[in-house]
C-alpha positions in Angstrom: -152.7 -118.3 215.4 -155.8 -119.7 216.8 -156.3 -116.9 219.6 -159.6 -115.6 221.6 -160.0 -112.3 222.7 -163.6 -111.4 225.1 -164.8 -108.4 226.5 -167.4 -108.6 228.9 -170.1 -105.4 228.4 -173.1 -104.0 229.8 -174.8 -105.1 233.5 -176.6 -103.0 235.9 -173.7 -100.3 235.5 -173.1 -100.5 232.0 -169.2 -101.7 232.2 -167.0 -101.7 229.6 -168.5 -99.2 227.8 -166.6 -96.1 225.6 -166.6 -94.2 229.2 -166.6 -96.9 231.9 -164.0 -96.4 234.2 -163.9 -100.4 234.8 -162.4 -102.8 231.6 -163.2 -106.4 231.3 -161.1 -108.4 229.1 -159.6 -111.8 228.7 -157.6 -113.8 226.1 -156.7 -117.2 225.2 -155.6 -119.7 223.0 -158.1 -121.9 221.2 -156.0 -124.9 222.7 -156.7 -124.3 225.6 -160.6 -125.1 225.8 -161.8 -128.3 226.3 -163.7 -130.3 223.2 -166.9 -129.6 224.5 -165.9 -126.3 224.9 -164.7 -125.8 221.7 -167.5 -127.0 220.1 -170.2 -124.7 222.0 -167.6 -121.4 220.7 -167.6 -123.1 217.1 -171.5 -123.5 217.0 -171.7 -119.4 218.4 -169.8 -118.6 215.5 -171.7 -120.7 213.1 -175.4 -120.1 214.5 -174.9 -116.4 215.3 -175.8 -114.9 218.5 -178.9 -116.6 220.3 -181.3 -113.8 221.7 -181.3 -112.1 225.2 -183.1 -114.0 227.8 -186.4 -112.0 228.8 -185.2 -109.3 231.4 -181.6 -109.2 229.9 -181.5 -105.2 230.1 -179.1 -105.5 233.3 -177.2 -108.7 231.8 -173.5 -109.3 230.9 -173.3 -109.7 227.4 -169.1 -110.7 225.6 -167.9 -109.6 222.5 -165.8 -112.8 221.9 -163.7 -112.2 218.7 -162.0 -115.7 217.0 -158.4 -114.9 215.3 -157.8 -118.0 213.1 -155.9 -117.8 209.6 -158.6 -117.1 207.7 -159.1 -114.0 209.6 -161.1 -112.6 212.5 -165.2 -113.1 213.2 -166.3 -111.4 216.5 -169.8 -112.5 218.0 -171.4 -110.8 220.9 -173.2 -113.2 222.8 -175.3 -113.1 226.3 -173.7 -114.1 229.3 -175.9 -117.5 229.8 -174.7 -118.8 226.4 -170.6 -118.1 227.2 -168.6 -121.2 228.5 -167.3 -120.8 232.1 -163.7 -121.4 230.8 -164.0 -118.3 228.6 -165.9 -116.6 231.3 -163.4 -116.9 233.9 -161.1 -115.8 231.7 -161.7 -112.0 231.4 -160.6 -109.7 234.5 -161.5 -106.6 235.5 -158.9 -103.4 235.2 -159.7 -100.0 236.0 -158.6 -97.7 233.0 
């Protein structure tokens, strides 16, 4: 089990939110990322979140959360510092 689950939160209309009518969510295997893209999700997880660029109030920020053996770590990161394969990865669903 090496699996990655995202949500992607927040923007102008504050989606995915407790009462947001619109869900955004994606998952995929760990195996499925490139090396360089591994190693930019490894170095999230091991450097922590990096701050909001300046005027991030409107921004997309994901809650990426790692399930690996030793258990599950979830980060929430801004938008700017997410890979494009685990950005394109999350759909939107209306609830």
């Amino acid at each position: 089990m090496d699996d990655i689950h995202l949500e992607r939160l927040g923007g102008m209309g504050g989606f995915g939110g407790a009462n947001s009518a619109l869900r955004s969510t994606g998952a995929l295997s760990s195996t499925q990322l490139s090396d360089n893209d591994r190693r930019s999700v490894e170095s999230l997880f091991q450097t922590g979140a990096p701050s909001d660029p300046a005027g991030a109030a409107d921004m997309f920020r994901y809650r990426i959360t790692w399930e690996t053996e030793q258990g599950a770590r979830t980060i929430e990161v801004p938008e700017s510092a997410v890979p494009d394969t685990l950005r394109n990865a999350v759909k939107d669903e209306l609830r």
